[in-house]
LUMGU-409192 format. One record per residue: x, y, z of N, C-alpha, C, O, CB in turn. Coordinates in steps of 0.001 Angstrom, whole numbers, plus 500000, padded with zeros to 6 digits. Each point is the difference from the previous one (the first is absolute). Glycine has a CB too. Layout:
<nodes>
XYZXYZXYZXYZXYZ...
</nodes>
This chain:
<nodes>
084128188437223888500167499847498566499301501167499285498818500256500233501315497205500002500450503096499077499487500837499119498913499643498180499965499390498931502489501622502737496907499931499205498485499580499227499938500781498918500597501065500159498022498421501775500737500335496735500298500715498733499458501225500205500453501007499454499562497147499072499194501854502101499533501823499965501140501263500824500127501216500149496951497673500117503535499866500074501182500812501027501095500334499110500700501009499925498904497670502318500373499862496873501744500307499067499344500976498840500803500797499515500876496338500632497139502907499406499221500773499245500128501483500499499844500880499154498639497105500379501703502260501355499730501449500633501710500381499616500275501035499393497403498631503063503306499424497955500947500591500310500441499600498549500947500776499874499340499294502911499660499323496190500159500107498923499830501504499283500793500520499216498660497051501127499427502915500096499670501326499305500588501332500572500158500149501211497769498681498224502317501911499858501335501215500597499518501307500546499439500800499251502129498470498888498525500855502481499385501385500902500186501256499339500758500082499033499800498909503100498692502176498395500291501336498946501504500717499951500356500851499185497091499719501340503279498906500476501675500150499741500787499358498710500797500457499181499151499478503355499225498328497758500802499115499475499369500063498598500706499294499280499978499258502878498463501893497244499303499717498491500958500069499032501105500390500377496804500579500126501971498789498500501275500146498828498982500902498852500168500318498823501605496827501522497444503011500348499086500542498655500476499796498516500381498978499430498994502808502134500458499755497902500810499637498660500941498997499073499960499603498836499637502034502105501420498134500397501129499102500059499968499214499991501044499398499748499616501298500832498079498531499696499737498701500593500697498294499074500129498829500356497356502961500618502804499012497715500546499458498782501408499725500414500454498990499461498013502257498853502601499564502744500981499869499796500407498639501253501212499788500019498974502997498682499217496559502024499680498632500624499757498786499203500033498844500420499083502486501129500664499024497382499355498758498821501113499022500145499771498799500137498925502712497797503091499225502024500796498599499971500819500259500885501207499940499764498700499290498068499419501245503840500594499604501112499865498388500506499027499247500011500590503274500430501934497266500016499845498642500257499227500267501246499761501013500657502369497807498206497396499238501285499101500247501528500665499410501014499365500262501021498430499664498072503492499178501259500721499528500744500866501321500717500536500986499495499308496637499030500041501960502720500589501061501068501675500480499262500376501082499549498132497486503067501883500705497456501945499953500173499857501333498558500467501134499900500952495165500913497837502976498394500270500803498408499035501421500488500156500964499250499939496484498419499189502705503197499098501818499967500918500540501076499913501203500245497009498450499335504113499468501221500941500877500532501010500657499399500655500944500443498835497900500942500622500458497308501402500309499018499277501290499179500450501105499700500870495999499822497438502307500262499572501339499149499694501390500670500087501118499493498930497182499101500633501369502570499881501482500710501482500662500214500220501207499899497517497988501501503071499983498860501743500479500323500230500416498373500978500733499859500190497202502474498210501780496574500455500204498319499186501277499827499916500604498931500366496700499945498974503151502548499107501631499122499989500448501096499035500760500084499203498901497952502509500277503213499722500979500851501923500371500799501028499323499988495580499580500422503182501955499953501435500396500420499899500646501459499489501120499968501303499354497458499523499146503658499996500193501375500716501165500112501223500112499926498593497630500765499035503474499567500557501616500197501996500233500751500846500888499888495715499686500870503360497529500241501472500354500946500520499491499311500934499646500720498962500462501424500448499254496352500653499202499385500137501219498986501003499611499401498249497721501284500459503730498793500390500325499040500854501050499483499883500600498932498534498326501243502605501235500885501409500258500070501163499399499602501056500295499440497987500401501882499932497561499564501596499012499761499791499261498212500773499208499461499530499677503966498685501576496112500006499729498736499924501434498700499610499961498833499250497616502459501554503299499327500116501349499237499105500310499683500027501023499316501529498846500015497608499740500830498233501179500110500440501192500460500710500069501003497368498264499880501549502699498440500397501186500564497858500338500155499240500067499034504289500826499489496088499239502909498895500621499743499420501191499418500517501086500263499780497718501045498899501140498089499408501422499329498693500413500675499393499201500713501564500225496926498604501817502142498800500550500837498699499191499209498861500190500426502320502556500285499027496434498233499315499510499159499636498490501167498920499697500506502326501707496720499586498165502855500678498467500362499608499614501738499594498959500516502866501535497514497945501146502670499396500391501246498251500089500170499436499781501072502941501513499007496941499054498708498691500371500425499669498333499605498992499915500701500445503247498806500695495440499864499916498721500239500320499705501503499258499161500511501280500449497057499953500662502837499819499358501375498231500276500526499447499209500764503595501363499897496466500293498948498361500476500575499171499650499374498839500350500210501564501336500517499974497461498246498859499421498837499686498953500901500791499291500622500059501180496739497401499497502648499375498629501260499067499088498911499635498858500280499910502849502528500059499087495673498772498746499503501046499401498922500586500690499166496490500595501019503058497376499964500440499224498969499887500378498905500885500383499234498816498245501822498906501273498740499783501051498540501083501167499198500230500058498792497475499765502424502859501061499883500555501050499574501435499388500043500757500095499034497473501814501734502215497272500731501497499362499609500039499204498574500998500091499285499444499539503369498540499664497003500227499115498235500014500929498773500480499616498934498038498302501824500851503539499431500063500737499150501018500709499614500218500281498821498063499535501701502666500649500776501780500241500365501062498962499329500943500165499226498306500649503241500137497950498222501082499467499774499814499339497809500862499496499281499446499814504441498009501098495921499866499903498879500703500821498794500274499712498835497962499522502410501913501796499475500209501565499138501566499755500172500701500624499203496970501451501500503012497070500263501489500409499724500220498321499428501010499560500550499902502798501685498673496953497159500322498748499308498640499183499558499739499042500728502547500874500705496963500290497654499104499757499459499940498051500194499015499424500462501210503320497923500794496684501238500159498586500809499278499336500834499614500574501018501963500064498812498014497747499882499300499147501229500815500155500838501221500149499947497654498201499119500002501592502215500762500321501438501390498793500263501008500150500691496223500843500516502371497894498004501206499265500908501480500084498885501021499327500139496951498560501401501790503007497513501780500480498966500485500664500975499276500833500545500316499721496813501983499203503181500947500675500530499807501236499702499489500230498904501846498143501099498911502414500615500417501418500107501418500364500859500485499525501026496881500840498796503133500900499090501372500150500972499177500673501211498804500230500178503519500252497898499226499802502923499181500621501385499313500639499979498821499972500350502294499960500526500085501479498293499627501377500139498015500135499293499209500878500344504216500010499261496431498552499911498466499917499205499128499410500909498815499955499669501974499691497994499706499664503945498741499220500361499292501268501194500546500921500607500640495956499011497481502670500346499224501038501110500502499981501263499936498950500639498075500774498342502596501487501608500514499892501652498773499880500447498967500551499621503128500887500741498191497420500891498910499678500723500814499755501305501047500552500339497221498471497752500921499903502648500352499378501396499340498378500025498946499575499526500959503113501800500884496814499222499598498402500562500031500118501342500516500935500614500496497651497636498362500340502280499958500158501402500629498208500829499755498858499612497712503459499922503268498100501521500155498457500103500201500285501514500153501182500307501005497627497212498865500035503701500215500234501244500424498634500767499913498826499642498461503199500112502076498516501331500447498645500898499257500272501152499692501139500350502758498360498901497255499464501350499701499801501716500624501409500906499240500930500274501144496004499477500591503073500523500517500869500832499342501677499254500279500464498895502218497540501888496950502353499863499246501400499777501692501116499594500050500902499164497101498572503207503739500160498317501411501429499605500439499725498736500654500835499374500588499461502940498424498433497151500591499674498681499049499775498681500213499514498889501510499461502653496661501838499351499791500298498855499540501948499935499728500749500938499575496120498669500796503505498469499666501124500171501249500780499376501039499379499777497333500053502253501510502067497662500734500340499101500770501261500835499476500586500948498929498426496867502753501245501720500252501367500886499705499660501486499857498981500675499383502689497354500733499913502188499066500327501804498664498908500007499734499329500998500644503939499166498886496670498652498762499292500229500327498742500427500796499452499236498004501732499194500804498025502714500361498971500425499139499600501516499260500748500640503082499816497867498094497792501846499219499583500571498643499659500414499466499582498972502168500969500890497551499405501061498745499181500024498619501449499904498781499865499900502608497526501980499335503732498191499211501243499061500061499472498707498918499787499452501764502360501810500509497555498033499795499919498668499166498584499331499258499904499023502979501664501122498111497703500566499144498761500086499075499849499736499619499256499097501121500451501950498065501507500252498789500286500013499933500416498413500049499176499087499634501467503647500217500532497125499895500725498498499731498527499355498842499610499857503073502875500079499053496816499730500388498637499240498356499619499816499245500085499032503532498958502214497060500558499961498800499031500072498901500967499675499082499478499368501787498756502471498981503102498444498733500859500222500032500000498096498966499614499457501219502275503619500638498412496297500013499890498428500280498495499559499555500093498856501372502417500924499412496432500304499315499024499745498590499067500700499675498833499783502644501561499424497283500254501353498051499659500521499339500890498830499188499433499269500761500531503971500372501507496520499606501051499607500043499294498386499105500079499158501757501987502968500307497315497758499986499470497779499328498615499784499560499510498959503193501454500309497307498268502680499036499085499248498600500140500064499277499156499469502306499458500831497954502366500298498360500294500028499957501039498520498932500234499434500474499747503847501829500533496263499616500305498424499874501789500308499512500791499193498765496442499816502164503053502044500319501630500508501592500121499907500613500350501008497240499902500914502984499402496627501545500261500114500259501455500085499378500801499302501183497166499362500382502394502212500313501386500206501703499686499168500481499102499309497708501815503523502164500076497593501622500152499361501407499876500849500365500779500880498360500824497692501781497559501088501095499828501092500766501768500529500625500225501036499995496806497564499057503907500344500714500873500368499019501323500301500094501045499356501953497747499340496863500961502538499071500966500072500226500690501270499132500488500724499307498302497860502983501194501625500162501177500990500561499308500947500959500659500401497220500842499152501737497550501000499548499225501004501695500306501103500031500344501182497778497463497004503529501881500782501136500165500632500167501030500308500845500239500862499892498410498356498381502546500086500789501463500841498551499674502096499518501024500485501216501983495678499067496100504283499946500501501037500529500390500987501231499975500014497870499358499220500310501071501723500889500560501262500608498623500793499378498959499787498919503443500620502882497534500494500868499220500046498895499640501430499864498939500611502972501927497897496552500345501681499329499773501907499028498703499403499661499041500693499935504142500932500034497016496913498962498905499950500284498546499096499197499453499244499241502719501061502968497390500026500430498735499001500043498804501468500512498884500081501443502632497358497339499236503496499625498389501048498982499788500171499105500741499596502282499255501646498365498684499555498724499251499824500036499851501373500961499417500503498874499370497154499247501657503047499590498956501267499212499023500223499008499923499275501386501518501348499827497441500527499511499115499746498897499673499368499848498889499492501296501129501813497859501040498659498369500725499728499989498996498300499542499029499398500425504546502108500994497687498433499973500163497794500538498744499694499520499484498991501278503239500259500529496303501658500507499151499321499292499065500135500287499249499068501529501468500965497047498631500842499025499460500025499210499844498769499932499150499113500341501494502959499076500634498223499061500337498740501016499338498459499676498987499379499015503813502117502242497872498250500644499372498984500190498904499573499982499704498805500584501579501618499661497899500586499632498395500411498598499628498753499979499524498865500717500739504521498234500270497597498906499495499225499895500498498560499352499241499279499540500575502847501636501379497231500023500292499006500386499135499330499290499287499290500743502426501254501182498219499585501201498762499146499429498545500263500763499181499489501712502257501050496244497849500200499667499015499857498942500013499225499564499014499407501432500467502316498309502199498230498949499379498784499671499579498474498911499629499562500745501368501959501541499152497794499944499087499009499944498565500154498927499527499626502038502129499556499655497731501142499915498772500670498623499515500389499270499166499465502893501402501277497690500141500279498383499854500716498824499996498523499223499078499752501543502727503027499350499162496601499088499957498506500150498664499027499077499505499353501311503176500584501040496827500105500488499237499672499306498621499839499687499139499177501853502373501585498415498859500669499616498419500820498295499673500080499358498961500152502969501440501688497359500803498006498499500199499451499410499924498789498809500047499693501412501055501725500847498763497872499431500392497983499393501133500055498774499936499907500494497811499100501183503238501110499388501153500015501281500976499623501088499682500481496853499593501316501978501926497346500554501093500000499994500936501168499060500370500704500519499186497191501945500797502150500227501076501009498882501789499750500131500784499060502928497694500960496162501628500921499183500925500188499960500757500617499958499610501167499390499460498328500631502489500345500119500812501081498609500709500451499047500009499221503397500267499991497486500246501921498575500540500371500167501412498985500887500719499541498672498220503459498628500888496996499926500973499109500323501354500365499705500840499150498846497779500023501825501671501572500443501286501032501624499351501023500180499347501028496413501671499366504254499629498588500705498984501494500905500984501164500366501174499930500187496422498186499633501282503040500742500586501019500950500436499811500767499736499074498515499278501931500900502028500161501826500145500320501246498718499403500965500172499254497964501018503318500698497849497935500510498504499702500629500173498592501224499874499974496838498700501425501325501688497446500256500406498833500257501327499293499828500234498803499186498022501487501392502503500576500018501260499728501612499664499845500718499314500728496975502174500544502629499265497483501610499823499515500627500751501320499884501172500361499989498985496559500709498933503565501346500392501308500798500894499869500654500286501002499592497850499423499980502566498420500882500473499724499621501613499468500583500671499148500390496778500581497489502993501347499880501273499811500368500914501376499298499765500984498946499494497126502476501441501980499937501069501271498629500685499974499714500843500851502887499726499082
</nodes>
């Protein structure tokens, strides 16, 4: 069971997640799941979707994909519709971004070439990494690696194992996910040559 200092920790937003300035433009986000899925799909536009909706990208529109502090995505998406976050916006006006979603079978998940239980890993190594409050960027290089290094032997898929159980494990402790103050290989983003 989760203990208040735990939902307390994860209540509060990491130096990625801060809204700083912005912090005003949450005031009349709803708090029910179904409705912050509608509103994120009402301000964000999926970089592979925005063809089939006539987004024509711009070098403007391209450098949003690399925006990582909330802060600066609410200030983007402030400057092109001054509007509470949850007023419709047409497409062409919402921030290109990315969602992430996956299935069991490792080939069916993953984008492009990027795929399977390499991409997986990444998955988990950046969600351990956002819930200890170290968010990196979905787009920090990681897919241009070398193809010699998108497998896992039994070694790494092991190890991955325990990665992907330690939220849970923190979980089950009332405790926040923590990383050593120095950390291993284990956590070293997978996705450097």
């Amino acid at each position: 069971m989760m203990t208040t200092t735990l939902l307390s920790y994860y209540a509060c937003q990491g130096r990625v997640t801060d809204p700083r300035e912005h912090a005003d433009l949450f005031d009349d986000v709803p708090c029910d799941v179904p409705a912050l899925c509608r509103l994120a799909q009402g301000l964000v536009l999926h970089v592979g979707w925005a063809s089939a909706y006539g987004v024509e990208l711009t070098d403007t529109s391209r450098r949003e994909l690399s925006i990582r502090s909330v802060a600066e995505q609410l200030r983007v998406i402030r400057t092109a519709d001054p509007r509470p976050l949850p007023a419709p916006r047409p497409v062409a006006s919402r921030m290109l971004g990315t969602c992430r979603a996956g299935e069991a079978d490792p080939t069916d998940c993953g984008q492009q070439a990027a795929t399977g239980l390499w991409f997986m890993r990444v998955n988990v190594v950046r969600d351990l990494l956002a819930l200890a409050k170290t968010e990196i960027s979905p787009w920090d290089g990681w897919r241009h690696i070398s193809p010699a290094k998108r497998t896992l032997d039994d070694t790494v898929a092991a190890l991955t194992d325990e990665l992907a159980r330690m939220p849970s494990d923190a979980d089950r402790l009332g405790m926040p996910v923590r990383l050593p103050a120095e950390p291993t290989g284990e956590l070293t983003p997978p996705w450097s040559d």
